[in-house]
N, C-alpha and C positions, 0 to 999 in steps of 0.2 A: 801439908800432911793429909788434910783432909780429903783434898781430889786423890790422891795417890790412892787412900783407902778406899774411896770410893770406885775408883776404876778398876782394882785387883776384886772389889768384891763383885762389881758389873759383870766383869769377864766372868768370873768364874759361874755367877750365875747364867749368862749367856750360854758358857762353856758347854754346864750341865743339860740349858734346853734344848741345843743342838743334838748331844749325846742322846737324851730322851727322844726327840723326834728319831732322830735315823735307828734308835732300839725299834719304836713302833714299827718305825715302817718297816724293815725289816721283817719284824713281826707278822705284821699283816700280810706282806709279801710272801711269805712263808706257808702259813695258812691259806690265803686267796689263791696260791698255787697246787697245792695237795686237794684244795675244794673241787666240787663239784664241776666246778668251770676252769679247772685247772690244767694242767698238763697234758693228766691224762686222759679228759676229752679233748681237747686239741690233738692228741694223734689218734682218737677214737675219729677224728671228724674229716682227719685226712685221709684218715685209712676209706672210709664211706666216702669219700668223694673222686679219691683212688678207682674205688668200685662201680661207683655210678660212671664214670670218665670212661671205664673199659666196657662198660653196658650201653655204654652212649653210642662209643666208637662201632661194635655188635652190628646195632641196629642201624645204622648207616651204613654201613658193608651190605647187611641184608635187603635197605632198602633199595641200595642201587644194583644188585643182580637181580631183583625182583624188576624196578622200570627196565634195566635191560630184556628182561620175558616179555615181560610187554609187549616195547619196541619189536623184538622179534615176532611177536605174533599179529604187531599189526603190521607187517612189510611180508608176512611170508604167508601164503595162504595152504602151504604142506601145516607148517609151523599149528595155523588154525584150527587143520582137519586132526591133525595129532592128539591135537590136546581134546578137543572136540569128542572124539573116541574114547582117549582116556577117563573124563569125568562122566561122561554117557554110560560107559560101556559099552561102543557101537561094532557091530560088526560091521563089513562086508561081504556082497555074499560070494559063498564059495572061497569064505576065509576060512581057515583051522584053528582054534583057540585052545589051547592046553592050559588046563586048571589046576595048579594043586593043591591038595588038602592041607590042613594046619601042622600036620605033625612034619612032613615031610619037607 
């Protein structure tokens, strides 16, 4: 009789600790998720990595039609004189240059 009481009262106290832990956790789960480091920075953080990924991708598209410029201006020596003009402002002579003002 004695084991019998003793193992209905084991269980039920085991019973109880188990129920107790999985309320905590739960619990905590709960909270730990609504917190600060919860949920909703996690899609705050994908969303930002989302953005850096499309900012990433930008500038690699940019860098490589930029070395394409490049390459073209060191194989082509019109390529050189073009741009050469452009940043200078150079004329040649007996060229005609049409200027227009800001408004127009």
């Amino acid at each position: 009789m004695w084991n019998r009481y003793h193992l209905t009262m084991k269980s039920s106290v085991v019973r109880f600790a188990y129920v107790s832990a999985l309320i905590l956790a739960l619990v905590y789960a709960f909270f730990a998720m609504r917190g600060p480091h919860g949920v909703a920075a996690y899609s705050q953080k994908r969303q930002e990595i989302r953005e850096l990924e499309e900012r990433n991708a930008a500038l690699e598209r940019e860098n490589k039609l930029k070395r394409e410029y490049i390459e073209r201006l060191r194989k082509s020596k019109g390529e050189q004189e073009l741009e050469i003009r452009r940043t200078l402002k150079l004329v040649k002579p007996n060229e005609k240059v049409f200027m227009k003002r800001q408004g127009e």
